[in-house]
C-alpha positions in Angstrom: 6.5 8.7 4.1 4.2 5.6 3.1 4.7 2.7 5.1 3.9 -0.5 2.8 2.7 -3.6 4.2 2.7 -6.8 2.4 -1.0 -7.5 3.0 -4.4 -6.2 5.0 -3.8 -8.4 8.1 -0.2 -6.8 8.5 -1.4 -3.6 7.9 -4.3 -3.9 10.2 -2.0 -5.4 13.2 0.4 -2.3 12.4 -2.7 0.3 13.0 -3.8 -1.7 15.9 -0.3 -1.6 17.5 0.3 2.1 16.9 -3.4 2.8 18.2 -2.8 0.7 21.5 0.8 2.2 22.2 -0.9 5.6 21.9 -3.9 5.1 24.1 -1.8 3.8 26.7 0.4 6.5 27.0 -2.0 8.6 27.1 -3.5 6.9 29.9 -1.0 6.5 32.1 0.0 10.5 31.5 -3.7 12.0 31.5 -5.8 8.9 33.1 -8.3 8.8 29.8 -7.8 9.3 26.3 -10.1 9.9 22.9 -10.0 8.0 19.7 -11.5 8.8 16.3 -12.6 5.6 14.2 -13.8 5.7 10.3 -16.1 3.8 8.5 -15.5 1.6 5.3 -13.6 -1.9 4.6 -10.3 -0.6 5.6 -10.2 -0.9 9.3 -12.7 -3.9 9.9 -9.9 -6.3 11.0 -7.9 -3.5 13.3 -11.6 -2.9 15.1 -11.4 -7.1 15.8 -7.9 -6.7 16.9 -8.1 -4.2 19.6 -11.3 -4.7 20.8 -9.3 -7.6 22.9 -6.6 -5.2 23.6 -6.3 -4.7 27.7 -6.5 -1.2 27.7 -8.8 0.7 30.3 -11.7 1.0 28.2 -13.8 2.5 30.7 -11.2 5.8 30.2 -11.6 5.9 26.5 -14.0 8.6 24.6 -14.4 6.7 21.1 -16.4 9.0 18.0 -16.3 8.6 14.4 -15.0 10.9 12.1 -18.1 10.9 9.8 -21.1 9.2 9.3 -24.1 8.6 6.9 -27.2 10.1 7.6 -28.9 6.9 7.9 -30.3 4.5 11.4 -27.5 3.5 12.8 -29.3 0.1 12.4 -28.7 0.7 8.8 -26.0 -1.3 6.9 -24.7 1.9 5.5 -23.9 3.0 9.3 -20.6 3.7 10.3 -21.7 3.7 13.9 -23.3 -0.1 13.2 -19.7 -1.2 12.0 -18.0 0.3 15.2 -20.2 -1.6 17.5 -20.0 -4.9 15.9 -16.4 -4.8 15.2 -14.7 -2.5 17.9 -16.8 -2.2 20.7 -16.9 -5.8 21.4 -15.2 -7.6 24.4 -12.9 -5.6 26.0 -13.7 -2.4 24.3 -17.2 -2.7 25.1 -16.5 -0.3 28.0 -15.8 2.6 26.0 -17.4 6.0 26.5 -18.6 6.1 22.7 -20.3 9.3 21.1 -21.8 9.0 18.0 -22.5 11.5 15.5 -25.7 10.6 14.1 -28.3 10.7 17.2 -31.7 11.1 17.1 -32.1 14.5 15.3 -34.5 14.8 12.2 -32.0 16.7 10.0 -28.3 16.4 9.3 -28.1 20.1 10.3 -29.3 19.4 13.8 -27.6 16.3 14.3 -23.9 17.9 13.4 -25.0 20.6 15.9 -26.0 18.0 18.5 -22.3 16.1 17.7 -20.7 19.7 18.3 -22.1 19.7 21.3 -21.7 16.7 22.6 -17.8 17.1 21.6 -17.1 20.1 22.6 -15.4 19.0 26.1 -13.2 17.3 24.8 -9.7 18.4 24.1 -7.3 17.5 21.0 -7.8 13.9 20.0 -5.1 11.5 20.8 -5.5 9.0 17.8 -7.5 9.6 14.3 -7.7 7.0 12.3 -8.8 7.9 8.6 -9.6 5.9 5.6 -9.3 8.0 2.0 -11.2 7.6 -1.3 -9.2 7.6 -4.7 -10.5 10.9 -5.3 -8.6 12.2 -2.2 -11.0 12.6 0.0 -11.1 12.3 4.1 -13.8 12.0 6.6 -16.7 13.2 4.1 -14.7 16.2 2.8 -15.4 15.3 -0.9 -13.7 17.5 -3.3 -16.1 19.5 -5.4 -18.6 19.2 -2.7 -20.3 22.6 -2.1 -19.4 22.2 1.8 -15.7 21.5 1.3 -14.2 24.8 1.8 -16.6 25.0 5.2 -15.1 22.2 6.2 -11.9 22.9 5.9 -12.2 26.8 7.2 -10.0 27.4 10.2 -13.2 28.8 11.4 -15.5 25.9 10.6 -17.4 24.2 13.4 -16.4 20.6 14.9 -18.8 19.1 13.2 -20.8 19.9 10.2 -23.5 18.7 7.7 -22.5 17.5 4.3 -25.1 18.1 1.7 -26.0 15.0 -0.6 -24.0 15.5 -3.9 -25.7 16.1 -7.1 -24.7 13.8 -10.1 -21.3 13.6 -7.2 -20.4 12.2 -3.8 -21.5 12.2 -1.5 -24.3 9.8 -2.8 -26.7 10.3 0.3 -26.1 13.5 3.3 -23.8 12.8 5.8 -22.0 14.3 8.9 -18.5 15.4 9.2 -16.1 16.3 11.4 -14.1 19.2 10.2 -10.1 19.3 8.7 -9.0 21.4 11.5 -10.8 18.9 14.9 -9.3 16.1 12.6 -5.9 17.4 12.3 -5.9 18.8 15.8 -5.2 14.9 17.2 -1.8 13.7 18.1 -1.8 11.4 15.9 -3.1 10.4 12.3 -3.3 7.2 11.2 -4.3 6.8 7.2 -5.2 3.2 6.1 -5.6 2.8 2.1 -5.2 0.3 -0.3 -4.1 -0.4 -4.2 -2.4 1.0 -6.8 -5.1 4.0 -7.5 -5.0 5.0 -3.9 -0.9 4.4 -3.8 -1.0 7.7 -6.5 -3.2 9.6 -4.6 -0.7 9.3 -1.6 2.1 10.2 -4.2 0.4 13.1 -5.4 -1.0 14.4 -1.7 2.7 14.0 -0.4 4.6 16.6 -3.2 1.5 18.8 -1.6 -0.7 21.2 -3.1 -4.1 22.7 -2.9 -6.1 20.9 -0.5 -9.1 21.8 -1.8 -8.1 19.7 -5.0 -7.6 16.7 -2.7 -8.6 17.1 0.9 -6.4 14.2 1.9 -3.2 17.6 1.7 -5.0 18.9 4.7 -4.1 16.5 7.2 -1.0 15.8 5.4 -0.2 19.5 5.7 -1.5 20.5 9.2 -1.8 17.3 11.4 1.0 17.2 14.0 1.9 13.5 13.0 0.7 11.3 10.8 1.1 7.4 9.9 0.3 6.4 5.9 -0.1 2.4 6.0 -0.6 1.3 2.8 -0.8 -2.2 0.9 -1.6 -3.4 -2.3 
């Protein structure tokens, strides 16, 4: 069910609240928990709001849940936006893996992400953006590397080929439908009426390969649509 919020800074306290209470119980059950961030305007002001929130940081394994194949000095990195926006006071502490790293090809660097993730267990929180053609994470459909991605079988992380005369416009990394649905908990930000139909159309379900955004919707334990015009 779509929650709707009456504007950005309502929806972005929402996220932030759900993402806190989750973290924390997690913590206090486990003693550390894992969170998934995205890239894009969406969750700007929900990074600013917990990166205050008095949570023990220093437990927390933050990644992204795609990423440009770009420096992550770049302003097309979703790693840059993290670090300016979330892991600021508080959350500075947090253990944070990105995807991009230092490799010289977006097949070795989703190999070195794999890697790097492969200790950890189901995510506790995944927050997710979505495009208005439906897609999650850099799943794009009509992308040549969607149906890898979405494979039961695919790995954790994978390599999304630049589109041609499609999205994505430049390579990028991705985590895969099945790491991403594996987390406790899903939270979906979008905005405006073109994205509001998407949601529509995702929720009377589907093919997924039509509109990736069905795969979480259809596999992910639990998942949190905020939405506002």
């Amino acid at each position: 069910m779509i929650e709707i919020f009456p504007d950005a800074r309502s929806q972005a306290a929402a996220a932030a609240s759900a993402i806190h209470d989750r973290l924390t119980y997690r913590l206090r059950l486990k003693g550390e928990a894992s969170l998934v961030v995205t890239g894009g305007r969406s969750p700007g002001e929900a990074y600013d709001m917990l990166s205050g929130a008095p949570l023990d940081w220093a437990k927390i394994d933050v990644t992204l849940s795609d990423e440009r194949f770009v420096d992550t000095d770049s302003p097309d990195s979703n790693e840059r936006l993290v670090r300016e926006r979330l892991l600021q006071c508080r959350a500075a502490r947090a253990r944070f893996t990105g995807l991009r790293g230092a490799a010289a090809t977006p097949q070795q660097a989703a190999a070195d992400a794999a890697a790097a993730l492969s200790g950890w267990g189901p995510f506790e929180v995944v927050m997710l953006g979505m495009g208005e053609d439906g897609h999650i994470a850099s799943l794009f459909p009509g992308s040549p590397d969607l149906a890898k991605g979405m494979a039961r079988t695919s790995p954790p992380c994978l390599a999304i080929a630049q589109g041609e005369g499609a999205p994505p416009e430049q390579p990028r990394l991705s985590l895969s439908l099945p790491r991403l649905a594996s987390s406790r908990l899903v939270i979906i930000l979008a905005s405006g009426s073109k994205k509001r139909r998407v949601l529509e159309q995702a929720e009377e379900g589907g093919d997924p390969m039509t509109l990736p955004l069905r795969g979480i919707l259809q596999s992910a334990p639990s998942v949190r649509i905020l939405w506002t015009a």
